[in-house]
C-alpha positions in Angstrom: 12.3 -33.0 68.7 12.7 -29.8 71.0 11.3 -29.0 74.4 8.6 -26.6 72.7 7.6 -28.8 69.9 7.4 -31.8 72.3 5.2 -29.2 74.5 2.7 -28.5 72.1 2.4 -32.2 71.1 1.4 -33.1 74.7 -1.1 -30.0 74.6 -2.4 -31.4 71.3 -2.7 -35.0 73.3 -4.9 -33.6 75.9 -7.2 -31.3 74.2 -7.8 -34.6 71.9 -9.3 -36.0 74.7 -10.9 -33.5 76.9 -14.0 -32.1 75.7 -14.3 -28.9 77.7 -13.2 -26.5 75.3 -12.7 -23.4 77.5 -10.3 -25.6 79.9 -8.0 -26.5 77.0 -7.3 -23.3 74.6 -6.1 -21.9 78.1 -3.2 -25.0 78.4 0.2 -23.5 79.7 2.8 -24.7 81.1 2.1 -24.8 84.8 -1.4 -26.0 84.1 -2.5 -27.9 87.1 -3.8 -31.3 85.5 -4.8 -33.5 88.5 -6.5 -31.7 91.6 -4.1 -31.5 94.3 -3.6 -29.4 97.5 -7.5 -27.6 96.6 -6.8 -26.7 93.4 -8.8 -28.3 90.6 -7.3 -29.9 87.5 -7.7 -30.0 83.8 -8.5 -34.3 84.4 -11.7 -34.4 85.8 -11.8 -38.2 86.3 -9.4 -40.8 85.9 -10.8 -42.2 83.1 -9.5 -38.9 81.5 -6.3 -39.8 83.0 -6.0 -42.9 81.1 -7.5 -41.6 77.6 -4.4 -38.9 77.7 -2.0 -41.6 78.9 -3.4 -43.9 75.4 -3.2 -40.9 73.3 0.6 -39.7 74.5 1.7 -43.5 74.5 0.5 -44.0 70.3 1.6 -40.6 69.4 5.4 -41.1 71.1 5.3 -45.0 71.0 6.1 -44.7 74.2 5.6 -47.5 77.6 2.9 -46.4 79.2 4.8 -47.5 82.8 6.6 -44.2 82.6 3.9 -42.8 83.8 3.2 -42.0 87.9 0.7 -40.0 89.7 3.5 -37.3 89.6 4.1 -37.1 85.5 0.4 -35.4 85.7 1.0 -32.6 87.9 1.5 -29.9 85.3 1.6 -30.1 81.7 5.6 -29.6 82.7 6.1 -32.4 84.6 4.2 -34.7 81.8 6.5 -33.5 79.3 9.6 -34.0 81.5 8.4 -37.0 82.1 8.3 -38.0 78.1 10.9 -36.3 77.2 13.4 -38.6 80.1 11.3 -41.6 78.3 12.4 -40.4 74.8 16.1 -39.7 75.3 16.2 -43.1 76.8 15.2 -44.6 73.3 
């Protein structure tokens, strides 16, 4: 799997689990997705934090200790984060 499909299967991920549907049709990239520094993320709560996490973990069978508060940055740094996981496998 490429970068780009592996993008859009982590944007699939988290609009599955968010309900806010303005938020998530406007997913890029550099989408902030905890709040940090001010500036409010896509994860409103942590238990949406850990609905992504069970979602991403099923749909790449995947160890959900991968994970750290810094995978959830930007949608970026969760798929960097996956991707490391995956080419370990």
């Amino acid at each position: 799997m490429n970068r780009k499909e592996l993008t859009e299967k982590v944007k699939e991920c988290i609009k599955a689990s968010l309900s806010d549907v303005k938020i998530v049709s406007n997913l890029n990239d550099d989408t902030p997705l905890i709040s940090e520094d001010g500036k409010a993320g896509v994860f409103d709560n942590s238990l949406c934090v850990l609905e992504v996490t069970a979602g991403l973990v099923t749909e790449f069978e995947i160890d959900p200790s991968i994970f750290k508060k810094e995978s959830f940055k930007t949608v970026s740094t969760l798929v960097d984060t996956i991707e490391e996981a995956l080419n370990k496998k």
